[in-house]
N, C-alpha and C positions, 0 to 999 in steps of 0.2 A: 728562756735564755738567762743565765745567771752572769754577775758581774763579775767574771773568771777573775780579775786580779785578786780582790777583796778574799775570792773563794778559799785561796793558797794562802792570803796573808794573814786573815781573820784566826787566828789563834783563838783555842778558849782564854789565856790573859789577853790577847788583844781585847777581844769580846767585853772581857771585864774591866778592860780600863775604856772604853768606849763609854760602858754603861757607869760609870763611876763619873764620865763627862756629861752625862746627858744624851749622847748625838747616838744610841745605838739603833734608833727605829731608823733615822736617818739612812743609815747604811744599810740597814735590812731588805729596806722599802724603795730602793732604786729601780728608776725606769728599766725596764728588759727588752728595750729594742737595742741594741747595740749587741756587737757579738769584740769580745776580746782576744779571742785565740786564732785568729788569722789576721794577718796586714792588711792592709788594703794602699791605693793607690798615696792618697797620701803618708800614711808611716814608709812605706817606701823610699817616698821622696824627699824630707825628713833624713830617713837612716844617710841614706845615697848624699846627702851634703854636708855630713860630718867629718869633720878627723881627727875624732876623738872619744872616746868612751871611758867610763867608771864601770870596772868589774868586778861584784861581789861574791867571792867564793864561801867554805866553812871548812877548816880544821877538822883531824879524826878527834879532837881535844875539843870540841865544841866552841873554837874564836874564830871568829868571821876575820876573813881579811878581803879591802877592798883597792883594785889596784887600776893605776891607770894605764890604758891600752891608747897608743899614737901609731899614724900613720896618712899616706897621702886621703886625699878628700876623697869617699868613699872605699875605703878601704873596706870594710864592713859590707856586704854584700849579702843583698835580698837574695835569695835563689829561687826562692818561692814561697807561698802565703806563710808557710809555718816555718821556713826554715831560715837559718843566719850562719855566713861564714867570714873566716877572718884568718888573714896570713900573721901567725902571732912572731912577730920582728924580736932578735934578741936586747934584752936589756939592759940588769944588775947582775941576771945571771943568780940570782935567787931561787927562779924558778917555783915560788909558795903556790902562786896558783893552778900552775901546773898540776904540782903535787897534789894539791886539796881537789882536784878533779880527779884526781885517780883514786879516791877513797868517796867522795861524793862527786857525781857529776852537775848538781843543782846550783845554776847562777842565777843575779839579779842583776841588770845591764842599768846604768842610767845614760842616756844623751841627752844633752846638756847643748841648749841653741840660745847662749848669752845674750846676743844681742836682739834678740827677738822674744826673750824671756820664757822660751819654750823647755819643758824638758819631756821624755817617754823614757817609762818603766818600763823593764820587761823580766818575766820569767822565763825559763830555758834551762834545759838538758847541755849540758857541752860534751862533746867527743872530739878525745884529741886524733890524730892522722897526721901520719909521716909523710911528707912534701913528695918521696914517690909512689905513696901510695892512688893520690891517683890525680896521674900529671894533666889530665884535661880542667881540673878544680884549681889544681897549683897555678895553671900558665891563667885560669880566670883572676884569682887571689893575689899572685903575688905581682909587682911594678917593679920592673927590672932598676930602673933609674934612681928609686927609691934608695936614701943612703944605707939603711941598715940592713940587717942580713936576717933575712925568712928562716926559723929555727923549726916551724911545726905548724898547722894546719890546727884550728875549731871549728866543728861546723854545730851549730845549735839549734835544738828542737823549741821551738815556741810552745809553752805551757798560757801566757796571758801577758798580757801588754795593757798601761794604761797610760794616759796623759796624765801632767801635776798641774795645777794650778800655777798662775804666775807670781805669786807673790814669795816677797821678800829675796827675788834670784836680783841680781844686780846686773845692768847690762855690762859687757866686758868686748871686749872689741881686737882682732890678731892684728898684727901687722900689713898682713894684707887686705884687711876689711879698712883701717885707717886709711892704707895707700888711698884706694877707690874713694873713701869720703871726702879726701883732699884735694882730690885731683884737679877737682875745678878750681879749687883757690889756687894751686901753684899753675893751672893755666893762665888764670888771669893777673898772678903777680908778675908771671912772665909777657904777656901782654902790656903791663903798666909799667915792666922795666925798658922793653922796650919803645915805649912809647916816651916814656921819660931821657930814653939816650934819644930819643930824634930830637926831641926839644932844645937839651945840652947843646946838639950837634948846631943845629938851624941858630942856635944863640950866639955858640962863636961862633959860627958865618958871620950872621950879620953885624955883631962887634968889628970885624976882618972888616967886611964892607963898610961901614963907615969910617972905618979908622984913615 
């Protein structure tokens, strides 16, 4: 069992700038229990709580372009061990990667989990499909309530997946993950506020009462 990401990405320059660092036995010589070309339960779970991805396409001109893909939490959808789909939502209206799929279909996805300093690599085939092509994948893909407007349909073939290391990602935190972190403090400022107007209250009372 070979270390499928490495397999795609090891270039003969990669190769030689490896060995130009030292670390190329390293990478040669990795363990081969691990299989990389199917998910498993956790990358599932993982993909299924993002809402967000970096997607890297290539030009007929040989320039990479990497773009970002938004939508509700899970948007991205496991369908099964090898495969990935996604309602692609309209955006600039550019359309680059669109394009660069229809002369190459070869992407590299990262997801990116900030606050937990996680990210996963993946390699993939992408094929684009038209939203009635096939309405049982659409009514899966796309969230009606969602603001934006579903333009097309990727469903992607899994070539290899890897996990990065954590270093050097910086935690980063939505607005929604702030709310939850706060929550107890503005419970219990609201508790100490009102605990502070009973005090006030019982104050002048008893000022009233002696007076």
């Amino acid at each position: 069992m070979t270390y499928g990401f490495l397999e795609i990405a090891s270039t003969p320059s990669v190769r030689a700038a490896q060995a130009e660092m030292g670390v190329q036995d390293f990478w040669t010589n990795l363990p081969s229990e691990r299989s990389f070309d199917r998910f498993t339960e956790n990358e599932s779970a993982f993909i299924a709580s993002r809402d967000s991805f970096y997607i890297a396409s290539v030009s007929e001109t040989g320039w990479p372009y990497v773009q970002h893909r938004g939508g509700p939490q899970g948007f991205l959808k496991v369908l099964d061990d090898r495969t990935l789909a996604f309602a692609d939502y309209r955006g600039n209206r550019q359309y680059i990667s669109t394009g660069n799929l229809a002369a190459n279909d070869r992407v590299c996805l990262f997801l990116m989990d900030y606050p937990r300093r996680a990210r996963l690599k993946i390699y993939a085939h992408a094929e684009k499909m038209a939203l009635d092509g096939d309405p049982t994948l659409t009514e899966l893909l796309v969230t009606p309530t969602y603001r934006a407007k579903p333009e097309r349909l990727f469903r992607l073939r899994l070539e290899a997946f890897d996990w990065n290391c954590p270093q050097h990602i910086t935690p980063r935190y939505t607005e929604a993950e702030i709310a939850v972190a706060v929550q107890p403090l503005r419970q219990r400022l609201a508790e100490l506020e009102a605990e502070n107007a009973a005090l006030r209250a019982q104050a002048v009372n008893s000022a009233d009462t002696s007076g």
